[in-house]
C-alpha positions in Angstrom: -25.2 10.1 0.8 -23.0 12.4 -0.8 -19.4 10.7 -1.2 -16.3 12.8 -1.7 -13.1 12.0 -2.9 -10.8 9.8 -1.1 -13.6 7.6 0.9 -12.9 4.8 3.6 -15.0 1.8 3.3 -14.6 -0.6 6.2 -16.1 -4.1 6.4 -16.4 -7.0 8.7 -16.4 -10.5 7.2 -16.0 -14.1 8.3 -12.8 -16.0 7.8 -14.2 -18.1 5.1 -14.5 -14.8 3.4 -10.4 -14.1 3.0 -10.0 -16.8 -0.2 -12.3 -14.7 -2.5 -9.0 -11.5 -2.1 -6.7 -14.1 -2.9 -6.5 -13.1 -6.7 -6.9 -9.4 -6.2 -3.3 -9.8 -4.7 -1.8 -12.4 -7.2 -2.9 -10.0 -9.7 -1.7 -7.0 -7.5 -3.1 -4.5 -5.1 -2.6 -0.8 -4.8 -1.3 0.0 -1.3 -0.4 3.4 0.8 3.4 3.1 1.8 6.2 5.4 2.4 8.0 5.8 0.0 11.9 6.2 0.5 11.9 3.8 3.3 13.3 0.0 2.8 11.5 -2.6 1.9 12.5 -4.1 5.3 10.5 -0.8 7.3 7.4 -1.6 4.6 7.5 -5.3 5.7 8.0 -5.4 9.3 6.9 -1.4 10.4 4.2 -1.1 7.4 2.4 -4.2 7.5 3.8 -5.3 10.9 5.2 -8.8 10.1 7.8 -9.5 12.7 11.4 -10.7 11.8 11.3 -14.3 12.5 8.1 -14.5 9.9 10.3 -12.2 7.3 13.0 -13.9 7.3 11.7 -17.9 7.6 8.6 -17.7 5.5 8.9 -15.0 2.8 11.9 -16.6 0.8 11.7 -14.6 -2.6 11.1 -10.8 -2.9 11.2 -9.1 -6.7 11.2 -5.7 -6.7 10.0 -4.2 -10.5 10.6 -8.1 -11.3 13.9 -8.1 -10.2 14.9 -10.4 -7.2 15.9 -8.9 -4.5 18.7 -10.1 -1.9 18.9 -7.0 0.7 15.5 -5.7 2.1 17.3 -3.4 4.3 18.9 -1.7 1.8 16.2 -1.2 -1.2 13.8 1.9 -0.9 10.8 2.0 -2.3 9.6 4.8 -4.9 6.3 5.6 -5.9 4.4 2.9 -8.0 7.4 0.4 -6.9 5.8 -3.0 -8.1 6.7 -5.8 -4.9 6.2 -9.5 -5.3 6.1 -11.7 -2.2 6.4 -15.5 -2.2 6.7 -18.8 -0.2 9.3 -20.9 -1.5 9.1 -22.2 -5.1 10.6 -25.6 -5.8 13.3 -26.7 -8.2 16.4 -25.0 -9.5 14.6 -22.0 -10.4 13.5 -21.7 -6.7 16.2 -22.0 -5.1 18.0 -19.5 -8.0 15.5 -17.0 -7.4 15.4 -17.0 -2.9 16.2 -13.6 -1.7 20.2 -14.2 -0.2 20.2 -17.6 -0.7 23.1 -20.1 -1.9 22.7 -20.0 -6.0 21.8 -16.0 -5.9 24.8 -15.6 -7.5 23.7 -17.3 -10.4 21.5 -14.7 -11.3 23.8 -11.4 -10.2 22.8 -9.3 -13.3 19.0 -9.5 -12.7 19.1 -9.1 -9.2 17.6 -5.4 -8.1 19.6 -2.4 -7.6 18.7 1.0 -6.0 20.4 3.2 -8.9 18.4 6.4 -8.3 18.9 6.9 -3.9 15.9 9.1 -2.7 16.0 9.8 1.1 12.8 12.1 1.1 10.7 9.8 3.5 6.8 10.5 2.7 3.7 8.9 1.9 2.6 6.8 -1.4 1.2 4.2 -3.1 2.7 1.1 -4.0 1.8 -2.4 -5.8 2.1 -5.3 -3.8 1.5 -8.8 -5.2 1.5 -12.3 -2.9 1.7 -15.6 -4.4 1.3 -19.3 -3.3 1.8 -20.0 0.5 2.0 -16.6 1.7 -1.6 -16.0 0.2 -3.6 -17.4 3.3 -1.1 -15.6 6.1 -0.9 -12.0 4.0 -3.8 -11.2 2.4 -5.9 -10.2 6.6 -2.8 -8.2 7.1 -2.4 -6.4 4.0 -6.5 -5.9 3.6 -6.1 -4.6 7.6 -3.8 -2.2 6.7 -6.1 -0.8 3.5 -6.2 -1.4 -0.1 -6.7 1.7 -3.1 -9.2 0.8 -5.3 -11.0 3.2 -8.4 -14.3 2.4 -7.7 -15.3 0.4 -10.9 -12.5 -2.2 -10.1 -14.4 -2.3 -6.5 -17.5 -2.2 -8.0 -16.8 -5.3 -10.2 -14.9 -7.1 -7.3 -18.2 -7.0 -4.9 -20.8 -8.0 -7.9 -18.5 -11.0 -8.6 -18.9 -12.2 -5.5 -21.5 -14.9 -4.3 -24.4 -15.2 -1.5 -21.9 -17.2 1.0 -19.5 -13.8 0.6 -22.8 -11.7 1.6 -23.7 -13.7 4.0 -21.2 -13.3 5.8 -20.5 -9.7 5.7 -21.7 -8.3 8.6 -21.0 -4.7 9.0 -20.6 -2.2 6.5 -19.3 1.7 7.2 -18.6 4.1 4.8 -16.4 7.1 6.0 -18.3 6.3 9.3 -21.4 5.8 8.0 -23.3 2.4 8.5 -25.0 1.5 5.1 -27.0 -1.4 4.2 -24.4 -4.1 1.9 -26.5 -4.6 -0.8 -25.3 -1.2 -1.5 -22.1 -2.6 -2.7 -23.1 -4.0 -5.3 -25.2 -0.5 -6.5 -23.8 1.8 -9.5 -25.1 5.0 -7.5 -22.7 4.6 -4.5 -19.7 4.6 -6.2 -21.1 6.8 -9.4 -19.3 10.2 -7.7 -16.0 8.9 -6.2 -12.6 9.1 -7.3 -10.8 6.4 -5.0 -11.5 4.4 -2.2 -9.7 2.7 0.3 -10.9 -0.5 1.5 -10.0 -1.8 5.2 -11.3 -5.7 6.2 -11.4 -7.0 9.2 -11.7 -10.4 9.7 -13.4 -12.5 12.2 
């Protein structure tokens, strides 16, 4: 199979499979987005988290490692960096919550749009998820798609054990059924530029 620029590569795996993604997106993951719309429109429109789940679990939001108090009112530009957490403990925590009651404390860090671009059109972003919002985010983010070059990919899927395999179950790429051992094979990805992952999970 010839692979061209741009590929999809859709799997199926088991539940037990979502931990092994879990440092992909501490360490960060390369996501389409449109850029010039809020962070609120990426949160709840993007990856489809409804408002209650926005606003009770997700307490601390950096933007470019800035904290950020508004989500309706910061866009997102291309290769925006966003950092999404459960709550951390201690004074630093509760310094560091998205609109919460010692925010003020930290007024000169927290983000600002300085540079307002309306144009509305597609992107990439990079989205981190730490601690509890790991087990909740990382099926919704991965359903949505993840950009990968394909020798990050490449060493992601021949990291991974025989329990990971076994569990894989389908395998299409752009369409195309292929055998998962494939995965793990220099010569499929050898030819591509980038390639967009989608999971589903069972």
């Amino acid at each position: 199979m010839t692979l061209q620029k741009g590929s999809t590569l859709n799997l199926t795996l088991g539940g037990e499979q979502l931990s092994a993604f879990f440092p992909l997106l501490q360490e960060g993951v390369t996501v389409p987005a449109r850029v010039g719309s809020t962070l609120a429109d990426f949160l709840g429109e993007q990856l489809l988290l409804d408002t209650d789940y926005i606003s009770s679990r997700i307490s601390t939001i950096f933007m470019n490692n800035r904290p950020v108090d508004d989500i309706k009112t910061v866009l997102l530009h291309e290769g925006s960096v966003v950092a999404l957490s459960g709550a951390m403990p201690g004074l630093v925590g509760a310094t560091m919550r998205s609109g919460g009651y010692y925010a003020a404390l930290r007024g000169g860090i927290t983000y600002t749009d300085s540079d307002i671009d309306t144009a509305i059109r597609d992107g990439i972003i990079k989205l981190k998820v730490y601690n509890l919002l790991l087990p909740e985010l990382t099926a919704p983010v991965l359903k949505r798609g993840v950009v990968f070059c394909p020798d990050d990919l490449l060493a992601f899927f021949r990291g991974q054990d025989q329990e990971f395999w076994n569990g894989c179950t389908d395998v299409l790429l752009n369409q195309s059924e292929i055998d998962p051992a494939e995965l793990r094979s220099d010569e499929l990805f050898n030819r591509l530029s980038t390639v967009t992952i989608q999971v589903k999970f069972r």
